[in-house]
Every structure is written in C-alpha cells, then in structure tokens.
ZATOR-585406 format. One line per field, with one value per atom (N, C-alpha, C): chain; atom name; residue number from 1; x, z negated, y negated. Coordinates in steps of 0.02 Angstrom, whole numbers, plus 32768, in hexadecimal, padded with zeros to 4 digits. Layout:
# ZATOR-585406
c = (A	...)
a = (CA	...)
k = (NUM	...)
c1 = (X	...)
c3 = (Z	...)
c2 = (Y	...)
//
This chain:
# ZATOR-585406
c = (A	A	A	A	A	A	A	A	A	A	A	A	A	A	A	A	A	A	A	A	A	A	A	A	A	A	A	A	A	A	A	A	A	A	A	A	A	A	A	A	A	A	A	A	A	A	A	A	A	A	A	A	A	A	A	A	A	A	A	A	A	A	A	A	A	A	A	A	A	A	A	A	A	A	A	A	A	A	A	A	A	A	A	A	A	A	A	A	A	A	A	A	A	A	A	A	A	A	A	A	A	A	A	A	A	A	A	A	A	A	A	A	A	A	A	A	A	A	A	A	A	A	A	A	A	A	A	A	A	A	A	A	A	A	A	A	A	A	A	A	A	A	A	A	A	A	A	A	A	A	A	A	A	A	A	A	A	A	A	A	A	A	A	A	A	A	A	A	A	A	A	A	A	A	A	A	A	A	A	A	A	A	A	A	A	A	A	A	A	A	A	A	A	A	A	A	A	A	A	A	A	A	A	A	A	A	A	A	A	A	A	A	A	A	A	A	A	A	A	A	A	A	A	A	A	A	A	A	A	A	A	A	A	A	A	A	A	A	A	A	A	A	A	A	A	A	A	A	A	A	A	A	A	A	A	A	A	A	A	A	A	A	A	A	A	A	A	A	A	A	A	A	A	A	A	A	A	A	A	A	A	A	A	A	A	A	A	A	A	A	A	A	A	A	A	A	A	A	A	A	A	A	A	A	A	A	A	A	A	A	A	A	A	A	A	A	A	A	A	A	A	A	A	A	A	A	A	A	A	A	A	A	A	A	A	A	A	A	A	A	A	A	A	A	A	A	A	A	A	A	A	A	A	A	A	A	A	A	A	A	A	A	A	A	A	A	A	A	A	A	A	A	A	A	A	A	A	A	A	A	A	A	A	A	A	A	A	A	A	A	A	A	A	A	A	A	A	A	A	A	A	A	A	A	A	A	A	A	A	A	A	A	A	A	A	A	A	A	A	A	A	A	A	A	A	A	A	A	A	A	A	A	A	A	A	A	A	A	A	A	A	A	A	A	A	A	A	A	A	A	A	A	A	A	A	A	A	A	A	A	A	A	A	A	A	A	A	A	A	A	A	A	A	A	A	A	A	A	A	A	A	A	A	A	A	A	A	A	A	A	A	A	A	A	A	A	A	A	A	A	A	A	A	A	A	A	A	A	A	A	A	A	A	A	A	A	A	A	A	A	A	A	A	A	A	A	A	A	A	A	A	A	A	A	A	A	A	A	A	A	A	A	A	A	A	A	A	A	A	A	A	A	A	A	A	A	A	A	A	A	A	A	A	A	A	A	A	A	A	A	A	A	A	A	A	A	A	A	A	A	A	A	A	A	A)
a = (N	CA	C	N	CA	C	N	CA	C	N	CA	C	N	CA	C	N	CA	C	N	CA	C	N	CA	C	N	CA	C	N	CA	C	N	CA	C	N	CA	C	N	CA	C	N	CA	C	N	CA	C	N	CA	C	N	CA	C	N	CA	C	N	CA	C	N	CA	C	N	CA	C	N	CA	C	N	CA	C	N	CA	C	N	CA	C	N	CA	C	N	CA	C	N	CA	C	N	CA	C	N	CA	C	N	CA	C	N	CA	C	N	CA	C	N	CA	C	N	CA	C	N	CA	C	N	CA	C	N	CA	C	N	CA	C	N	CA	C	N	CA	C	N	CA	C	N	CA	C	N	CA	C	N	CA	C	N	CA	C	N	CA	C	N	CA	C	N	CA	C	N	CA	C	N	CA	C	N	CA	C	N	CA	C	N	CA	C	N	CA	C	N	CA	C	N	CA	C	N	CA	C	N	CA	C	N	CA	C	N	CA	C	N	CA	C	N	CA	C	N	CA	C	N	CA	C	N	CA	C	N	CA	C	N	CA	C	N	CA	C	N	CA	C	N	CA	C	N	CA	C	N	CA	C	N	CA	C	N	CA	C	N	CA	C	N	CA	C	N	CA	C	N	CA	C	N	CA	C	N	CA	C	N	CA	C	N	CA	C	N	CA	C	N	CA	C	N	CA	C	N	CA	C	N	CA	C	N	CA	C	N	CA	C	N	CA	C	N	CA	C	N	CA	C	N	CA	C	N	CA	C	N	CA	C	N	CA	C	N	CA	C	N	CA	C	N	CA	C	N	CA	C	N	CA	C	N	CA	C	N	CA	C	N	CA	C	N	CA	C	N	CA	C	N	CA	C	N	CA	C	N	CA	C	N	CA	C	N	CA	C	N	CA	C	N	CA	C	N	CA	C	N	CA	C	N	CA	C	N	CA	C	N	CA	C	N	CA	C	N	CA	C	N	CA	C	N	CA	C	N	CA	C	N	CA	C	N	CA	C	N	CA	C	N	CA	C	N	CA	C	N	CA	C	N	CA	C	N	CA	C	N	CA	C	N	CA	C	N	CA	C	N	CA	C	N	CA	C	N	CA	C	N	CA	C	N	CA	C	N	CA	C	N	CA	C	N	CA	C	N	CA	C	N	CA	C	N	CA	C	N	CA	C	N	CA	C	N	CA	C	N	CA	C	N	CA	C	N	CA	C	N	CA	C	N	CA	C	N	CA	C	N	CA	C	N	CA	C	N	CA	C	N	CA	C	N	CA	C	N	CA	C	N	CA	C	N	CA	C	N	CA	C	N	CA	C	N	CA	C	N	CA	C	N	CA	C	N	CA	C	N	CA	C	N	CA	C	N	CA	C	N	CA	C	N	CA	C	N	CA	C	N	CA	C	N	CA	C	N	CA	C	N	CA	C	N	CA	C	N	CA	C	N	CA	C	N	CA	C	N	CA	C	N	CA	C	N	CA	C	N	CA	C	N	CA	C	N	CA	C	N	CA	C	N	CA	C	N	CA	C	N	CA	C	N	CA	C	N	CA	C)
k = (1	1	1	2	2	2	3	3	3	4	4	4	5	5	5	6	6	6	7	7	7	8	8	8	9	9	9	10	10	10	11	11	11	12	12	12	13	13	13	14	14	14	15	15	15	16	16	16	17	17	17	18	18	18	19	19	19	20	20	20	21	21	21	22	22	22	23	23	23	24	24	24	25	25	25	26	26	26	27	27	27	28	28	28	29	29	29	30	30	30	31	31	31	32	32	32	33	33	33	34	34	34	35	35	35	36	36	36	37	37	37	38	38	38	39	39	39	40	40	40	41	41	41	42	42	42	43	43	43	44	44	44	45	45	45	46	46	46	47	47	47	48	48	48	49	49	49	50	50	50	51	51	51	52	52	52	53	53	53	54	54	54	55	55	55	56	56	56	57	57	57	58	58	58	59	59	59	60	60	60	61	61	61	62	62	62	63	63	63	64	64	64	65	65	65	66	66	66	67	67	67	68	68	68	69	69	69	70	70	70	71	71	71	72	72	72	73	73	73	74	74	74	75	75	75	76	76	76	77	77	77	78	78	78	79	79	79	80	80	80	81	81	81	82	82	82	83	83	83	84	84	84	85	85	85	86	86	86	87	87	87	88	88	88	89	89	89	90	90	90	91	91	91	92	92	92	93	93	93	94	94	94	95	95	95	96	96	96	97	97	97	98	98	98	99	99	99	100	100	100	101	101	101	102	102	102	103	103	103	104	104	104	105	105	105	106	106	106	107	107	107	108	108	108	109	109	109	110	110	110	111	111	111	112	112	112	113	113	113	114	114	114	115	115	115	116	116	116	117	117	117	118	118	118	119	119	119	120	120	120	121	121	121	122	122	122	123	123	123	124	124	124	125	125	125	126	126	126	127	127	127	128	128	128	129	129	129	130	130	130	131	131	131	132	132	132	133	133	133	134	134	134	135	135	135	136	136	136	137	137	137	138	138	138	139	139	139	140	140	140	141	141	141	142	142	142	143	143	143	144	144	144	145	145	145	146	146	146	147	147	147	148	148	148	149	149	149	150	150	150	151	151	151	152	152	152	153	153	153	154	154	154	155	155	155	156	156	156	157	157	157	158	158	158	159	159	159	160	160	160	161	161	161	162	162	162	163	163	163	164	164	164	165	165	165	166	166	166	167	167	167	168	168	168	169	169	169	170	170	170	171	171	171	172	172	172	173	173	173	174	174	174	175	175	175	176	176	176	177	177	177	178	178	178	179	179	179	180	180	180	181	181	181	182	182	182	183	183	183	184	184	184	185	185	185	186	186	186	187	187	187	188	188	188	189	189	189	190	190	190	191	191	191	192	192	192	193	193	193	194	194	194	195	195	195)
c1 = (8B25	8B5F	8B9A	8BD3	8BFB	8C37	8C5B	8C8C	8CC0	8CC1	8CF4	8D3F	8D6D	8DA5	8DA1	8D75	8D76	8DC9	8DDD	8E1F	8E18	8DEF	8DEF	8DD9	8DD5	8DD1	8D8B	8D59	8D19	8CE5	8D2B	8D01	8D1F	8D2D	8D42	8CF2	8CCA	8C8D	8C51	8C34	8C0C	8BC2	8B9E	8B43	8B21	8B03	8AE8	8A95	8A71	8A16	8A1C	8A40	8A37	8A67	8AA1	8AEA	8B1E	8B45	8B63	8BB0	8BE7	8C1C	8C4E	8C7A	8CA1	8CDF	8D20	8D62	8D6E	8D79	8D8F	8DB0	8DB7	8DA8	8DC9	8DF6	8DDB	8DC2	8D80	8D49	8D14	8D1E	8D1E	8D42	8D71	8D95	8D68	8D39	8D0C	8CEC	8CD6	8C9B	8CB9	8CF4	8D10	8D40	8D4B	8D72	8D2D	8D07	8CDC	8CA7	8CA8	8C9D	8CE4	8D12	8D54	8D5D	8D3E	8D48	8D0F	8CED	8C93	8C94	8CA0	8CA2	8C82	8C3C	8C09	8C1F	8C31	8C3D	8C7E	8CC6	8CF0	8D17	8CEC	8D06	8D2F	8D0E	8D2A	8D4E	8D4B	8D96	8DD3	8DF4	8E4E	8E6D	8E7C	8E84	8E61	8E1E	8E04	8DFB	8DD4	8DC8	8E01	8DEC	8E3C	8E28	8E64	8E5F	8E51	8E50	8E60	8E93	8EC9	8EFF	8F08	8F03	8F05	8EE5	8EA2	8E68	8E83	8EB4	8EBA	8EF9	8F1F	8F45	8F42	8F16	8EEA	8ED0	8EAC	8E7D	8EAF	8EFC	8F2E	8F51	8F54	8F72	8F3A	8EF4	8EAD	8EB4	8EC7	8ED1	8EF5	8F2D	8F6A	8F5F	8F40	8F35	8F10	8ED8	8EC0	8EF6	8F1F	8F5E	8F84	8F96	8FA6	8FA8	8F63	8F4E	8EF6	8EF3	8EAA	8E69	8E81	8E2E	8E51	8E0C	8E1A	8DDA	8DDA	8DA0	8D68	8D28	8D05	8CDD	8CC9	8C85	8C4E	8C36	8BE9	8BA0	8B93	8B64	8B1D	8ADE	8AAD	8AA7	8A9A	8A9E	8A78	8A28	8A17	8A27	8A44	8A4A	8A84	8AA5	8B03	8AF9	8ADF	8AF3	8B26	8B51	8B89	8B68	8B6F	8B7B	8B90	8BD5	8C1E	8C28	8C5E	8CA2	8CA5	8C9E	8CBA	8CE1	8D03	8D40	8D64	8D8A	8DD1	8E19	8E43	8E81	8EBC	8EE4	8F23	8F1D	8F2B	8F3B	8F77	8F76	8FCA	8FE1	8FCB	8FDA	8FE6	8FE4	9008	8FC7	8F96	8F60	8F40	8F4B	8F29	8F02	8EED	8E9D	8E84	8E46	8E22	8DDC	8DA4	8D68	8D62	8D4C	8D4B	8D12	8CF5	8CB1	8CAB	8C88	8C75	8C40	8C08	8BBD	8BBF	8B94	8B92	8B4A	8B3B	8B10	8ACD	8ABA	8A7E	8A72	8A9B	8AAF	8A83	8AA1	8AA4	8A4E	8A49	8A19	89DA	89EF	89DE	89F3	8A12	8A43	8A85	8AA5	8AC6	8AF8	8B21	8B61	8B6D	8B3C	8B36	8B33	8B0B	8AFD	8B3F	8B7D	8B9E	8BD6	8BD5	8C1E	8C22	8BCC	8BC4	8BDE	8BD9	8BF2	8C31	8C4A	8CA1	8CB0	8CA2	8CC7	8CBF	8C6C	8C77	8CAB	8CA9	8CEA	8D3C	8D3A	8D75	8D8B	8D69	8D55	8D60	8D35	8D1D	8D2E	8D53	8D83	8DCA	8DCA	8E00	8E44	8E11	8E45	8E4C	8E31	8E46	8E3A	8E52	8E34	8E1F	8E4A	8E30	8E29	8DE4	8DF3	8DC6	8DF8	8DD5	8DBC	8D92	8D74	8D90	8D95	8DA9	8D62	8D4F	8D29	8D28	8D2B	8D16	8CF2	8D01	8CE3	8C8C	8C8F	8C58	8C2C	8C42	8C1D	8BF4	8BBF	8B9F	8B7D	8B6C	8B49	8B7D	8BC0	8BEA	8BF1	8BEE	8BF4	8BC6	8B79	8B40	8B54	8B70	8B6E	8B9C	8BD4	8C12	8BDD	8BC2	8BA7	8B77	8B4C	8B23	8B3D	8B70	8B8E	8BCA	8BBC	8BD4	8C2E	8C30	8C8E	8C83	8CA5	8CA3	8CCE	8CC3	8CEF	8D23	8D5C	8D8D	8DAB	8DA8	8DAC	8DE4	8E05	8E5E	8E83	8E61	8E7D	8E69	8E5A	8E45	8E74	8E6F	8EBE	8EA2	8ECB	8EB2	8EDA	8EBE	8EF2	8EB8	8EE1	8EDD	8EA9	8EA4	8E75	8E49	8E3D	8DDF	8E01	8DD3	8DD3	8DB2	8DE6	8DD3	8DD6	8D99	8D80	8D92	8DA4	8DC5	8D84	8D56	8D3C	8D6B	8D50	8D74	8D48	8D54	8D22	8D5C	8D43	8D89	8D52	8D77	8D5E	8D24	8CDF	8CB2	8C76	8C9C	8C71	8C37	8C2D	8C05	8BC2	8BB4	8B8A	8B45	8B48	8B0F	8B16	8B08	8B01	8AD8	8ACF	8A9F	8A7D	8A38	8A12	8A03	89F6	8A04	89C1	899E	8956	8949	8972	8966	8999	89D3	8A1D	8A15	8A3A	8A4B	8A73	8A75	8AA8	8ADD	8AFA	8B32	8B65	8B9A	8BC8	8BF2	8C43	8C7A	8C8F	8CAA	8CD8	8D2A)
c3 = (4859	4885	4866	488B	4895	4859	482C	4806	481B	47FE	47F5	484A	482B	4858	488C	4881	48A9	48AB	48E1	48F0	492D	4947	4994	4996	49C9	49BD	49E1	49BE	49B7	4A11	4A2C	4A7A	4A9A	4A84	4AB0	4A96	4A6F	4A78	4AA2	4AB4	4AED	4AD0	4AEA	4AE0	4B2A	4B32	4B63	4B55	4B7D	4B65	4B33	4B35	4B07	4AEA	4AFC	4AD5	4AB9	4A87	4A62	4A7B	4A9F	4AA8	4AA4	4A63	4A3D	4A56	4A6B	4A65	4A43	4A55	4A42	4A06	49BE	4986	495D	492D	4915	4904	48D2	48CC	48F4	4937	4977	498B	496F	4972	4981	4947	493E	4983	498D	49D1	4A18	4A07	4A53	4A67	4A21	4A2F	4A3F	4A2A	4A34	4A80	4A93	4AD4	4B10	4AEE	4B20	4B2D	4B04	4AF4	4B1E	4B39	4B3E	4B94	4BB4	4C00	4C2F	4C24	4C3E	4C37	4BF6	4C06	4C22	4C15	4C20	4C5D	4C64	4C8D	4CEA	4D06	4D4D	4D26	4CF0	4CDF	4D02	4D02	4D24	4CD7	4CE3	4CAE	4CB5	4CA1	4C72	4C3F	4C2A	4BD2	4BA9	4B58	4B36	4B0B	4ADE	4A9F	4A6A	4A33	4A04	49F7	49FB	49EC	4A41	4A75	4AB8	4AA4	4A8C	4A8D	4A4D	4A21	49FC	4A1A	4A3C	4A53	4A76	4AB6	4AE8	4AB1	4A7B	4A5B	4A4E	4A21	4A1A	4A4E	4A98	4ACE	4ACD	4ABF	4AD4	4AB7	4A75	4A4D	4A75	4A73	4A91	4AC4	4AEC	4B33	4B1C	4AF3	4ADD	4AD8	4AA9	4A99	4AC6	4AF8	4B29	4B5B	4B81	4BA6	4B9B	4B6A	4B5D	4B7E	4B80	4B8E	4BA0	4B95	4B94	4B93	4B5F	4B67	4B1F	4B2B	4AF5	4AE7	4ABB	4A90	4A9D	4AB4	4AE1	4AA0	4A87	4A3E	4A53	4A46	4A39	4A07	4A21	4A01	49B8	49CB	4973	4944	4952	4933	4933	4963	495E	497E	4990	49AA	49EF	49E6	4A16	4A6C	4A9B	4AD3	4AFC	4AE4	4B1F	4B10	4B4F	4B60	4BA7	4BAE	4BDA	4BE9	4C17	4C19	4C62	4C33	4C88	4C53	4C87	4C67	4CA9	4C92	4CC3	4CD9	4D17	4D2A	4D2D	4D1A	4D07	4D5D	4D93	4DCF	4DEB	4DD6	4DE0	4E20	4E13	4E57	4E3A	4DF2	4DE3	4DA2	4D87	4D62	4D6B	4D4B	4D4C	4D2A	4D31	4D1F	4D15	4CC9	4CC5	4C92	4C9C	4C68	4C58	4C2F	4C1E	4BD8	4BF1	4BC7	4BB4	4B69	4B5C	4B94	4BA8	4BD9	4BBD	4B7F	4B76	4B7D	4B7E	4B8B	4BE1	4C06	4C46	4C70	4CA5	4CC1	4C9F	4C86	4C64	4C6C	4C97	4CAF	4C79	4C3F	4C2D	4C2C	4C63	4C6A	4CA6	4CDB	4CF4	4CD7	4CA3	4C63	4C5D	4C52	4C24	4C5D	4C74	4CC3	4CE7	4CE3	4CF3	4CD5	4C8B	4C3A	4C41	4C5E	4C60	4C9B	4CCE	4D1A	4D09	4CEB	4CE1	4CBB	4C7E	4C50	4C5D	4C85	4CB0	4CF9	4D0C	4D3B	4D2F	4CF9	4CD5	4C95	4C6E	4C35	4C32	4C4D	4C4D	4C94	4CC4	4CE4	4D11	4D37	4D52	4DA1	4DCE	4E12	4E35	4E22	4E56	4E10	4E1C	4DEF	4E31	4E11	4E3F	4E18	4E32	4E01	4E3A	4E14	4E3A	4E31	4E69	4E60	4E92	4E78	4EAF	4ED8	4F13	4F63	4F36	4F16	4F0B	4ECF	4ECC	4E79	4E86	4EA9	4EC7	4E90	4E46	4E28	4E0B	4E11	4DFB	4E2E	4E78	4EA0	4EBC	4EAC	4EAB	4E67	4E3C	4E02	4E1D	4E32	4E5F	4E72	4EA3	4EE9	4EBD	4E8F	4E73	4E43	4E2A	4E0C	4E38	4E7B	4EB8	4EC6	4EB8	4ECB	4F11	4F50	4F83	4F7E	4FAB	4FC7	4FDA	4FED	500E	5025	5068	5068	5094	50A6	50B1	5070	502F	4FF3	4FC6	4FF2	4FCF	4FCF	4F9F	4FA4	4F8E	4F93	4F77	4F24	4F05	4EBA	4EA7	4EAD	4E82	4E9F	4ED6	4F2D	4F25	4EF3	4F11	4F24	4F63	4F98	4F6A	4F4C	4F06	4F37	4F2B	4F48	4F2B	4F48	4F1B	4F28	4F0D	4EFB	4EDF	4F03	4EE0	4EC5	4E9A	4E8B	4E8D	4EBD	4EBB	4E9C	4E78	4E4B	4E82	4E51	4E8F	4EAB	4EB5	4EDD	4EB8	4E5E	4E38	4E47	4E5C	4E4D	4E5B	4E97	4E9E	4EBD	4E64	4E7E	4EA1	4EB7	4ED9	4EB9	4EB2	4E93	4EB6	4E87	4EA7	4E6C	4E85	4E44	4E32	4E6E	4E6F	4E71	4E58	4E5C	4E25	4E31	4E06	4DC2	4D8E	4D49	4D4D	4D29	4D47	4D00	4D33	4D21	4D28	4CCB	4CDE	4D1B	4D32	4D4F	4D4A)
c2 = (8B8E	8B8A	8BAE	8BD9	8BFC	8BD9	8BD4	8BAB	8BD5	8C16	8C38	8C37	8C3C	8C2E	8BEC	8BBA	8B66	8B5C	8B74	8B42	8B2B	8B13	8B08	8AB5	8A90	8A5C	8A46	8A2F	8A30	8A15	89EE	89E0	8A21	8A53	8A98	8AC2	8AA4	8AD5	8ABF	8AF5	8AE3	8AFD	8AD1	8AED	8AF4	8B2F	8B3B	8B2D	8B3B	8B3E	8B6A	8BBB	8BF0	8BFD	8BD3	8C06	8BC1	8BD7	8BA6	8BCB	8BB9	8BD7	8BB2	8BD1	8BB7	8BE3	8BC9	8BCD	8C2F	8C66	8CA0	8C9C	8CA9	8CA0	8CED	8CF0	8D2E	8D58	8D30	8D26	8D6B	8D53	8D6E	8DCF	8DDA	8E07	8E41	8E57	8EA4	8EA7	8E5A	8E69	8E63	8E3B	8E40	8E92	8EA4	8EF3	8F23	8F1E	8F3D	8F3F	8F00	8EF7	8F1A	8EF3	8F1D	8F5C	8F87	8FC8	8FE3	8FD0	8FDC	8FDF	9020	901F	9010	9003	8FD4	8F88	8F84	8F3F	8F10	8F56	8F27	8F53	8F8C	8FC0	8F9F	8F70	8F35	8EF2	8F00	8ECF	8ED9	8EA8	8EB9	8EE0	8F27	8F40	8F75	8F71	8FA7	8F8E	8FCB	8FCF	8FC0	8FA0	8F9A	8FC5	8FD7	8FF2	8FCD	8FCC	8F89	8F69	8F75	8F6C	8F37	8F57	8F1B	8EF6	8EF5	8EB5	8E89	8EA1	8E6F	8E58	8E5E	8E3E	8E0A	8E20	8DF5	8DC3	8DC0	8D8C	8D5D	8D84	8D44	8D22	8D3B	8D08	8CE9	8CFC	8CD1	8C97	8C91	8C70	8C33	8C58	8C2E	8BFE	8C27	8C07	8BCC	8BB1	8B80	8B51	8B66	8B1F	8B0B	8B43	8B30	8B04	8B19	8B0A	8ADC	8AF1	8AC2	8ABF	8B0E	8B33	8B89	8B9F	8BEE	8C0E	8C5E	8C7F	8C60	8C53	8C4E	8C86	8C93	8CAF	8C9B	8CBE	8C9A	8CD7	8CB6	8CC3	8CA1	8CB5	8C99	8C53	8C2D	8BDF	8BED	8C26	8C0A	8C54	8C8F	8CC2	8CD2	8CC2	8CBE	8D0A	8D27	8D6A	8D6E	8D98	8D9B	8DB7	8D88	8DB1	8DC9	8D8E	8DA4	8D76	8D7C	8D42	8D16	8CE7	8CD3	8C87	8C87	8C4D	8C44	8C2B	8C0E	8C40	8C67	8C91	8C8A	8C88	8C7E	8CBB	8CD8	8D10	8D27	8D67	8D76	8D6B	8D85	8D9D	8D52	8D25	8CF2	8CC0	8CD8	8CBA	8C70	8C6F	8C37	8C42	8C08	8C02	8C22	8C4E	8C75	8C78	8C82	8C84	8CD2	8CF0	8D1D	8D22	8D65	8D5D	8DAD	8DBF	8E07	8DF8	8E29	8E04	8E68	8E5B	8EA1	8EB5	8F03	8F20	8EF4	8EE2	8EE2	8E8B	8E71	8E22	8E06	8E4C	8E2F	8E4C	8E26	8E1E	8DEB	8DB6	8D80	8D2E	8D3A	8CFA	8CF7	8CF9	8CE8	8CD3	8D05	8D1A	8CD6	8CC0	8C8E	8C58	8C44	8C10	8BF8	8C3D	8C35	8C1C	8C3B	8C42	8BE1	8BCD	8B7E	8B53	8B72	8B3D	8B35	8B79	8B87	8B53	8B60	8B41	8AEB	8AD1	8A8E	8A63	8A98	8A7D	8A88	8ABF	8AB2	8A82	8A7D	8A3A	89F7	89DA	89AC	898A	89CE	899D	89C9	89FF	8A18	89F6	89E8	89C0	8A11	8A43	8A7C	8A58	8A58	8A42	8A89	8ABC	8B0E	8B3B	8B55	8B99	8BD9	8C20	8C43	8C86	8CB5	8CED	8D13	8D56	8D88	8DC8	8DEA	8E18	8E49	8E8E	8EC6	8EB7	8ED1	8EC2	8F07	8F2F	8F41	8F2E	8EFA	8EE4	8EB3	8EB9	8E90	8E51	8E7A	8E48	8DF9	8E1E	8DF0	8DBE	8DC8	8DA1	8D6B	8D8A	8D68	8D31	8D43	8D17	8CDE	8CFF	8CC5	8C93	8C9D	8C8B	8C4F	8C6F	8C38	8C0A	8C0B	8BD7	8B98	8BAE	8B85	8B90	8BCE	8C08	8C0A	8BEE	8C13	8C48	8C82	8CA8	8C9C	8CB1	8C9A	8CE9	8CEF	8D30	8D45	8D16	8D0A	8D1F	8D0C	8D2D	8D6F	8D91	8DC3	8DFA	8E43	8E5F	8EA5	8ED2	8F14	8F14	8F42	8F4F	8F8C	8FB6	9005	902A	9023	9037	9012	8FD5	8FBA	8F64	8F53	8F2B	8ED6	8EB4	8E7F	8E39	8E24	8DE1	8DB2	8D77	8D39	8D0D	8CE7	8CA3	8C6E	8C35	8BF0	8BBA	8B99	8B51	8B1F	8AF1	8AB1	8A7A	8A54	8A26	89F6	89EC	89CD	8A01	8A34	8A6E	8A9C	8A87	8AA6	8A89	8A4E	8A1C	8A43	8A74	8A83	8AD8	8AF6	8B43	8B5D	8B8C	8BB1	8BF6	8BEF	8C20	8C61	8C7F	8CC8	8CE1	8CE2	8D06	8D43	8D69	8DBC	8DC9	8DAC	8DCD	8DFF	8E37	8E6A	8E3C	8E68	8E63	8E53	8E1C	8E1E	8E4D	8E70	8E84	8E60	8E6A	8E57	8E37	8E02	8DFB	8DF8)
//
C-alpha cells in the first residue's frame, strides 16, 4: 500500500472489485500531468489538454477542494499493483452549474469497465457520505461513450439543460440522491472517454 504523501482522511478512500481510489495526492503529480497532457485522454475535457505547470495547479485546488468541501478528484490505481489509471470524482464547476462528476482513464485503461467502476464509487460516496443531493456530468452531444457511461451509472439526461460552448452542443446528466440504486448495463457500449 501507497504511504508516501497520506494526508487525506482514511474514510475518503474507496475500494472498488479492481481499483483502490485514494483522494489526488502529490504523490500523484507525474501521472496525473502526464495523463492531462495526453489528447486522447484529456483532449473532451472542459479545457483541453494542460501543460504541467496547469496540471499542477489544478492538483493543488484538487487538493483543496477535499478540505473544503469533503470530497473531490481521486486516483483510481489497480488495488494489487498500484498502477495508475486515471482520475475520477465530484469538482465544483467553475461555470457555476453545480457538482460535477468528472473522470478521464488513460486510452489503454478504457474499454474494460473502469472508468464506470470508478464514476459509481464516485456518485455513491457523494450521495451517501458526502451528503450531495444533485450531481451532474457534463458531456459532448458527440461523445457517445461518455454518455453511455452517464446512462449506466443511472445520470438522466436533462435536456432543458443542455448549452453550446466553443461550437460543440454539451449535454447535461443529473443523479439526484436515491436515483443510483439501479444502473443500467450497457455490454457493448463503446470506451469510455473523458467526461
């Protein structure tokens, strides 16, 4: 198990069947800049790609947002090899819409369930001990695998909220507290990409 940089407070880590995801970490830094940087993987982020210098910035509000608010992005790692595969969590949105479910798995991560694994671990613990009653994901009207991922972790649509930003047509999902209980499978869904 992981020692180095433990400042997080130990019911903020989560175990999945395959993944151990712990609170964003310094620790963390090489692989999450390196994922940020990586246009497959972070390329339908709100943003874009970062440099290093953004991604370490982003890691210290990540940080923050933990003390804050008492939940944020985790490190989603293989439970027995610790290997990195991304990120995913709940993030305030700057644009002022709310909570947020946000994930980004490196290319070779996805089409394996994970990013779902991981996105379920997130919404329950925001639900459930975080006390969240609405969280919503945002995704391109063409990113279909991200939305299949919505859809199976029990996000409706809401399509009264949906909006344009930087010409592409961005779909709002919601989970209101209650509404996880029973996702919906999807067996042939494509990979999921970033949301």
């Amino acid at each position: 198990m992981m020692t180095q940089d433990k400042w997080w407070n130990p019911v903020w880590v989560l175990r999945t069947g395959r993944m151990v995801m712990r609170p964003v970490a310094g620790f963390d830094a090489p692989a999450i800049a390196a994922l940020k940087a990586d246009p497959q993987a972070f390329a339908m982020m709100l943003g874009g790609v970062r440099n290093q210098r953004e991604a370490a910035e982003e890691l210290a509000e990540d940080i923050r947002a933990w003390g804050a608010w008492g939940i944020g992005l985790w490190s989603a790692r293989d439970i027995e090899t610790e290997a990195f595969y991304g990120i995913a969590g709940i993030a305030r949105r700057a644009d002022g819409r709310g909570m947020a479910l946000r994930f980004a798995f490196w290319p070779e991560a996805r089409g394996h369930g994970l990013a779902r694994e991981a996105a379920l671990a997130a919404l329950r613990f925001a639900h459930e001990r975080a006390g969240l009653t609405r969280i919503i994901a945002v995704a391109r009207e063409g990113n279909m695998a991200s939305r299949m991922l919505l859809t199976s972790v029990g996000m409706r649509e809401e399509p009264e909220n949906a909006f344009w930003r930087d010409g592409y047509h961005m779909l709002v999902h919601a989970s209101e507290l209650g509404a996880i209980s029973r996702p919906h499978h999807h067996p042939e869904a494509p990979s999921a990409r970033a949301a």
